[in-house]
C-alpha positions in Angstrom: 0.0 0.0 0.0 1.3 3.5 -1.1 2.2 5.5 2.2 -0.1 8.4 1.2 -2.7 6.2 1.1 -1.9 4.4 4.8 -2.4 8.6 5.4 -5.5 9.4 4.0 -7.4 6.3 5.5 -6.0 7.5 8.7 -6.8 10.6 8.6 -10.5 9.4 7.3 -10.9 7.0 10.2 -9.8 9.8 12.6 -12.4 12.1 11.3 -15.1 9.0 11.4 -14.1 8.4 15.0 -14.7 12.1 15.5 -18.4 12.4 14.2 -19.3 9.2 16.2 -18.5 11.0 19.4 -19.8 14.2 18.0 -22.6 12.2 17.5 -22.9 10.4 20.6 -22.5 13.7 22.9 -25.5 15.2 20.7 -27.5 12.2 20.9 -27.1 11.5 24.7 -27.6 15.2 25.9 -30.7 15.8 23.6 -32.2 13.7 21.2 -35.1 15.7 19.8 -32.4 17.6 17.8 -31.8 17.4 13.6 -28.3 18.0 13.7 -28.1 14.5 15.5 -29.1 13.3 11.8 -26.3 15.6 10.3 -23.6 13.6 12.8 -24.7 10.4 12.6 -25.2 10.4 8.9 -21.2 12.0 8.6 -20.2 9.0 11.0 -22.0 6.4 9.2 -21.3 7.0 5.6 -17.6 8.3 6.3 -17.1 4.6 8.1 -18.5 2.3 5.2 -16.0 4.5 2.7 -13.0 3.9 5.0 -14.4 0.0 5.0 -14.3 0.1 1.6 -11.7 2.1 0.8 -9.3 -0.2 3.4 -10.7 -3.6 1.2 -9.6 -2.1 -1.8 -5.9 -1.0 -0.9 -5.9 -3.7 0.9 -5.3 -5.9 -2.4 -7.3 -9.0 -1.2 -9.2 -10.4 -4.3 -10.8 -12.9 -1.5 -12.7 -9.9 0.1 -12.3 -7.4 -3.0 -14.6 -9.2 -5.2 -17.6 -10.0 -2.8 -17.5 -6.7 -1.1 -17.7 -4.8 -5.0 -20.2 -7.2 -6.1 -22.3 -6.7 -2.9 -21.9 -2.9 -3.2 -23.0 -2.9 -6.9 -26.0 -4.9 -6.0 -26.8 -2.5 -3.4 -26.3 0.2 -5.7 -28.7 -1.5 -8.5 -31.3 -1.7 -5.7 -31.1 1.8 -4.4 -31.5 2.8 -8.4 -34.6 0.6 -8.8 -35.9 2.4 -5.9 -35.7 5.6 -7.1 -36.4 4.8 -10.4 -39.9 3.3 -9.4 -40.0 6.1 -6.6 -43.4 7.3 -8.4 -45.2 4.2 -9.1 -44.9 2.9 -5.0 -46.4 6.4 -4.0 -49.1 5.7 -6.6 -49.6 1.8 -5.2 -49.4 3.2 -1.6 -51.6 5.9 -2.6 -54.2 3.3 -3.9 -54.2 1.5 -0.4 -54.7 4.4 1.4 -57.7 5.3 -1.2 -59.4 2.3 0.1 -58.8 1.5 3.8 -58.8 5.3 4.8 -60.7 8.6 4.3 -60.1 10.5 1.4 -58.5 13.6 2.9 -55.9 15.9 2.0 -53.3 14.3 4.7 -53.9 10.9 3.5 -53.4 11.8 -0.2 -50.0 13.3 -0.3 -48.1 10.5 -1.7 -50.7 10.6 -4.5 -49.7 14.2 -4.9 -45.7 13.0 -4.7 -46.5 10.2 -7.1 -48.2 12.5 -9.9 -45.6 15.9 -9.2 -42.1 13.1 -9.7 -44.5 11.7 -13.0 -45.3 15.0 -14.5 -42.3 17.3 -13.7 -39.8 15.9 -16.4 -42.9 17.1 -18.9 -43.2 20.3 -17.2 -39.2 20.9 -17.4 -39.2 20.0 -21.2 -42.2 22.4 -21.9 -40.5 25.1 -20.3 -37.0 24.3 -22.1 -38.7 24.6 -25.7 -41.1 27.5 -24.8 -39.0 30.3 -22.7 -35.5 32.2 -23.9 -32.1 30.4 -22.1 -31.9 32.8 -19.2 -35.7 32.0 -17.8 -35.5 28.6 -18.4 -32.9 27.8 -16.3 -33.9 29.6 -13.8 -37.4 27.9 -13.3 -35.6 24.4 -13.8 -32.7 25.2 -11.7 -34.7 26.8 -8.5 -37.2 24.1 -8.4 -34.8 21.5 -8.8 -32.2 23.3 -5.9 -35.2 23.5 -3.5 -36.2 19.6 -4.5 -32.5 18.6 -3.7 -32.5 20.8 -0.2 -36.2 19.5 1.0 -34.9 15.3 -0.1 -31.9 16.4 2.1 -33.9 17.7 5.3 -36.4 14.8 4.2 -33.5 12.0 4.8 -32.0 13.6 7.8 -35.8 13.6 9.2 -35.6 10.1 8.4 -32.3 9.4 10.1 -33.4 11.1 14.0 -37.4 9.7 13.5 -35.5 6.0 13.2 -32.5 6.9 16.1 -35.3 7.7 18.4 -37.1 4.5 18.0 -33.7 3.6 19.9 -35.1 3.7 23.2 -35.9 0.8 26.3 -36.8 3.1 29.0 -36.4 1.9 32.6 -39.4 0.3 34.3 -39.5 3.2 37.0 -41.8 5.5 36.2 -44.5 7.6 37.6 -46.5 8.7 34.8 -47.5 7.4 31.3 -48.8 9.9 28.7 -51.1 8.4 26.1 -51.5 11.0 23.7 -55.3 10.8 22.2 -55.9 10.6 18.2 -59.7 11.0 17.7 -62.5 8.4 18.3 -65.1 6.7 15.8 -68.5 6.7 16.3 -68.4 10.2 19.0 -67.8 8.2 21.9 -65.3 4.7 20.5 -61.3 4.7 20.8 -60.4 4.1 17.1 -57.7 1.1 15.9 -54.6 3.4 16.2 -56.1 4.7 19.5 -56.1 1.5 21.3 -52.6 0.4 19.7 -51.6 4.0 21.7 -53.0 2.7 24.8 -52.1 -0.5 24.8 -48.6 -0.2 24.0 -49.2 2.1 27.6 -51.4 -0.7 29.2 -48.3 -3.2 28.4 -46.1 -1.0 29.9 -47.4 -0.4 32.8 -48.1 -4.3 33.6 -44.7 -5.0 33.3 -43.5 -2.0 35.9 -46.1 -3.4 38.0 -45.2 -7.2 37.9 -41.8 -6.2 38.3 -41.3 -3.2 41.0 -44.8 -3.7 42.3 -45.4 0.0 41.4 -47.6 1.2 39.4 -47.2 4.4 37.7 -50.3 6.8 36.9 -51.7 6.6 33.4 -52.9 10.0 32.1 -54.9 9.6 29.0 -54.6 12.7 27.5 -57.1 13.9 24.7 -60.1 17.0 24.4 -63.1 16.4 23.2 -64.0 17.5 19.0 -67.2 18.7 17.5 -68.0 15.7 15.9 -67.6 13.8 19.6 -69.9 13.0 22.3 -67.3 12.2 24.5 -63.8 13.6 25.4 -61.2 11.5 23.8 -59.5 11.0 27.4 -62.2 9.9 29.1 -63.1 7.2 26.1 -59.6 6.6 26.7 -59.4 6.4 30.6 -62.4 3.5 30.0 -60.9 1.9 27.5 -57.6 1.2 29.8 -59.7 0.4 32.7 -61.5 -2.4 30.9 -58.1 -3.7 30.3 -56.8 -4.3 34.0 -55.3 -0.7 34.6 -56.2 0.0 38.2 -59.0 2.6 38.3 -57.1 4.9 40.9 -54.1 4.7 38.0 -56.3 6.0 35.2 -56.8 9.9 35.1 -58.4 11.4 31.8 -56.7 14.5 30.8 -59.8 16.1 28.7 -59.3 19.7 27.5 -56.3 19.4 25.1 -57.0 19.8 21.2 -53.3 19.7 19.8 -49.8 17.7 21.1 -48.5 20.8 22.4 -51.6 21.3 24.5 -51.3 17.2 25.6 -48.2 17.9 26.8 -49.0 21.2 28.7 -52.3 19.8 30.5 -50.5 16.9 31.8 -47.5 18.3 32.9 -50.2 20.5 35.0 -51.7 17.5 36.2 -48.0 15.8 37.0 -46.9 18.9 39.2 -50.6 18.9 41.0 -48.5 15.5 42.7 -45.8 17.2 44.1 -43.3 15.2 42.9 -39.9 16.4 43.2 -37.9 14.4 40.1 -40.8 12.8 38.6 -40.0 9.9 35.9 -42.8 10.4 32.8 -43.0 8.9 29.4 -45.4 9.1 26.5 -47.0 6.6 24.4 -48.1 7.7 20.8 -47.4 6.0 17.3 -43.6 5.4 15.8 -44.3 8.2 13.5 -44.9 10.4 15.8 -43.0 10.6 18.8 -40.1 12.3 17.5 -42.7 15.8 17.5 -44.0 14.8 20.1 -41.0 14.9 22.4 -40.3 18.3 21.2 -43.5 19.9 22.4 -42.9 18.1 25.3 -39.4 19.7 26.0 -40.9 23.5 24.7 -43.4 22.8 27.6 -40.9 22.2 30.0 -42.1 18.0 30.3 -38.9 15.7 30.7 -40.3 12.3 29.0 -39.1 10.8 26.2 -41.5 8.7 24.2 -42.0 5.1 23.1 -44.0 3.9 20.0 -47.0 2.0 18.8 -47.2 0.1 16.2 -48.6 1.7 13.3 -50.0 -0.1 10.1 -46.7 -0.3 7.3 -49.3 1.3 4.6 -50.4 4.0 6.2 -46.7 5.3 7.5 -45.7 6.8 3.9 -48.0 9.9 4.0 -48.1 9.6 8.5 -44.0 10.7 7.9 -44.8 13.0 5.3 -47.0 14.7 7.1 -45.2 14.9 10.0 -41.5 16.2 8.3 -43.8 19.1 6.9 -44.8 19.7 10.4 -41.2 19.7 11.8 -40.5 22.1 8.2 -43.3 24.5 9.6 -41.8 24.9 13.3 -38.3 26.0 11.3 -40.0 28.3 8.8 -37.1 30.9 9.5 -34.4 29.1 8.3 -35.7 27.4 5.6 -37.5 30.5 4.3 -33.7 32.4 4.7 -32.4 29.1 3.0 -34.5 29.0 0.2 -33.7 32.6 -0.8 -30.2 31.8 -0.7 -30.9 28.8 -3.4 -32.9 31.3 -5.4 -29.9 33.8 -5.3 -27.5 31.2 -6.8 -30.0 29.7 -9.2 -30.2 33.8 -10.3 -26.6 33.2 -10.9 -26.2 29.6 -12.5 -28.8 31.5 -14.9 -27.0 34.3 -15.5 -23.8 32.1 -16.1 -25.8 29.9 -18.6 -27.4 32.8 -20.8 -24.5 35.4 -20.6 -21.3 33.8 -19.8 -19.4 36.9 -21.2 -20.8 39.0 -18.4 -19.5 36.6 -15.6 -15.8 36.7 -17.6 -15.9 40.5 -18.2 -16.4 41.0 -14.2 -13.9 38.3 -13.5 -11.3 40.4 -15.6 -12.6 43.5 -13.8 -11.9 42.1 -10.9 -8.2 40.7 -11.7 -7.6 44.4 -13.3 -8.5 45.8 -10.0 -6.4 43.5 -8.1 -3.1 44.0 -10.4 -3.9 47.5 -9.6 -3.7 47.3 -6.1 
C-alpha cells in the first residue's frame, strides 16, 4: 500500500471516530435535535468508505470481489428504488384510497407520485417554450429546493429512526397516552387502542416487576363531531383492560400535542413530585414531535411507539416532516432565498457567460492594480 494512502485512511478513520463521538454527545444530551441526523449520517457514511476504501488498498481479491459485487447490487437496488419512486407512492396511494378517508393528509403521496410523473414534462415544456436565461432559472430553483427538501427529508428520516432507539427503565410515575380521535363520538379508534395498549403493556410489566404502578394520564379533548372527550373514552378503554381505576386519570381539555403535553405536565406537578419519571406513548411516527413539544413545555419524557399499520406510514411521515418544516419556517425560508440567489446566478452564467468573464477580468484588473 502507497504510504499516502496508509495517510488518507488514517486521517478518514480519525475524522469518522470524531463524528461518532460528536454524535454520541449530541444524541445522549438531547435527542429531539436534527443535527443528530447531520452527525450520525457523517459517521455512518464516512465509516462504510473507510471500509471500503481499506478492502480495496488492501489488495485481497478474496474480500475485494464479494465486497464490489455486494456494493454494486446495493447500488442497482437503491437505483430501482428511485427509479420506481413514483409508481410505489401511486400503489401506496391506492391503499390508502381504500382502507382510509379521502383527505388531503392521506393523499399526499398521491400528490408525490403524480408531481415526480409530470415534472420531467413540465421541465421540457419550459425548455422549448421560454429564452435560455428564464429557463434555467425555473428548472434550476425548483430542482435546488427539491434537492434541499430530499436532504432535510432523509435527515428527518435518520433522528425519527434513532429515536425508535429507546428501552426506557421500568421506574416511572406517569404514562402519557397521547389521544388521536375516536369513531362513532364516543369509541377509541384502531390506532387509538394500539396507543393505549402499548401504555397498558407497559405499565403491567412496571407493576409485575417493581410492584409500582405508575399513573396513566390519558390525555385527549373532546372534538365537534364527539360526544365524549377522547380522554375519558380513553381512561375506559384502559380500565377495561386491567389498569387500576385509581391509575387511570383522563386529561380532557387538550385539542393539539403541544396542548397534551402542557395539561399533563399541570396535572404531573398537582402531585408534588420532586424528580418525577414520565414517558409518552403515541405511534412510531410520531414521537419524535411529540418529544419536542414536550421539552418546549418544560415536560422531561421521552417517548415510546406503537405500532402503526406499514401502509399508512408513507403519508403519516410525510405529514409529520412538513410539520417539523413549519416549526423552522425561518431558516428554511432564509435558505431558500439563498438557493434562489445562486439559481439567479447559474442562470445568468448559462445565458451570458461573457458577463461573468468580463467582471472576472474587472476584478483581476482591479487586483493588479492594487
Amino acid at each position: 500500500m502507497a504510504p499516502q494512502y496508509v495517510t488518507i485512511l488514517k486521517f478518514t478513520w480519525v475524522a469518522a471516530a470524531v463524528f461518532l463521538l460528536i454524535f454520541l454527545a449530541s444524541y445522549l444530551r438531547d435527542r429531539t435535535k436534527l443535527r443528530n441526523g447531520i452527525w450520525f449520517n457523517l459517521f455512518f457514511y464516512t465509516f462504510w468508505a473507510d471500509v471500503g476504501a481499506t478492502i480495496l488498498v488492501s489488495g485481497i481479491n478474496g474480500l475485494i470481489f464479494p465486497v464490489g459485487f455486494l456494493f454494486l447490487f446495493l447500488l442497482f437496488c437503491i437505483g430501482m428504488l428511485f427509479a420506481f419512486q413514483s409508481v410505489l407512492l401511486l400503489w401506496n396511494a391506492a391503499i390508502v384510497w381504500r382502507r382510509e378517508s379521502h383527505s388531503l393528509a392521506n393523499m399526499l403521496t398521491l400528490y408525490l407520485g403524480v408531481a415526480i410523473i409530470i415534472m420531467p414534462f413540465i421541465a421540457q415544456a419550459i425548455q422549448n417554450h421560454l429564452p435560455l436565461f428564464w429557463s434555467t432559472l425555473f428548472i434550476s430553483f425548483p430542482a435546488m429546493c427539491i434537492a434541499y427538501a430530499v436532504f432535510w427529508f432523509y435527515n428527518y428520516l435518520t433522528v425519527l429512526v434513532l429515536y425508535q432507539l429507546y428501552w426506557p427503565r421500568h421506574n416511572k410515575d406517569f404514562i402519557i397516552v397521547l389521544g388521536a380521535g375516536l369513531m362513532d363520538g364516543d369509541k377509541v379508534t384502531p390506532l387509538l387502542a394500539q396507543r393505549i395498549d402499548r401504555g397498558i403493556h407497559f405499565y403491567q410489566i412496571q407493576k409485575k416487576r417493581t410492584g409500582k404502578a405508575p399513573k396513566m394520564i390519558l390525555s385527549g379533548g373532546q372534538g365537534g363531531d364527539e360526544t365524549i372527550p377522547e380522554g375519558e373514552a380513553m381512561r375506559r378503554y384502559a380500565i377495561a383492560h386491567d389498569v387500576d381505576v385509581n391509575d387511570a386519570i383522563a386529561e380532557t381539555e387538550s385539542r393539539t400535542t403541544l396542548e397534551n403535553m402542557s395539561f399533563s405536565k399541570k396535572i404531573i406537578d398537582g402531585f408534588k413530585l420532586s424528580k418525577p419519571k414520565v414517558i409518552f406513548v403515541s405511534n412510531n411516527y410520531h414521537t419524535f414531535r411529540a418529544a419536542i413539544f414536550a421539552k418546549t413545555v418544560g415536560l422531561k419524557a421521552a417517548g415510546i411507539g406503537s405500532r402503526t399499520a406499514r401502509f399508512f406510514l408513507p403519508n403519516a411521515v410525510v405529514r409529520e416532516y412538513i410539520a417539523i418544516v413549519i416549526r423552522q419556517k425561518r431558516l428554511h425560508t432564509i435558505m431558500l432565498g439563498l438557493i434562489f440567489v445562486l439559481s439567479l446566478f447559474w442562470s445568468v452564467l448559462s445565458a451570458h457567460p461573457e458577463w461573468i468573464a468580463g467582471v472576472v477580468r474587472s476584478l483581476q484588473h482591479f487586483i493588479d492594480s492594487i
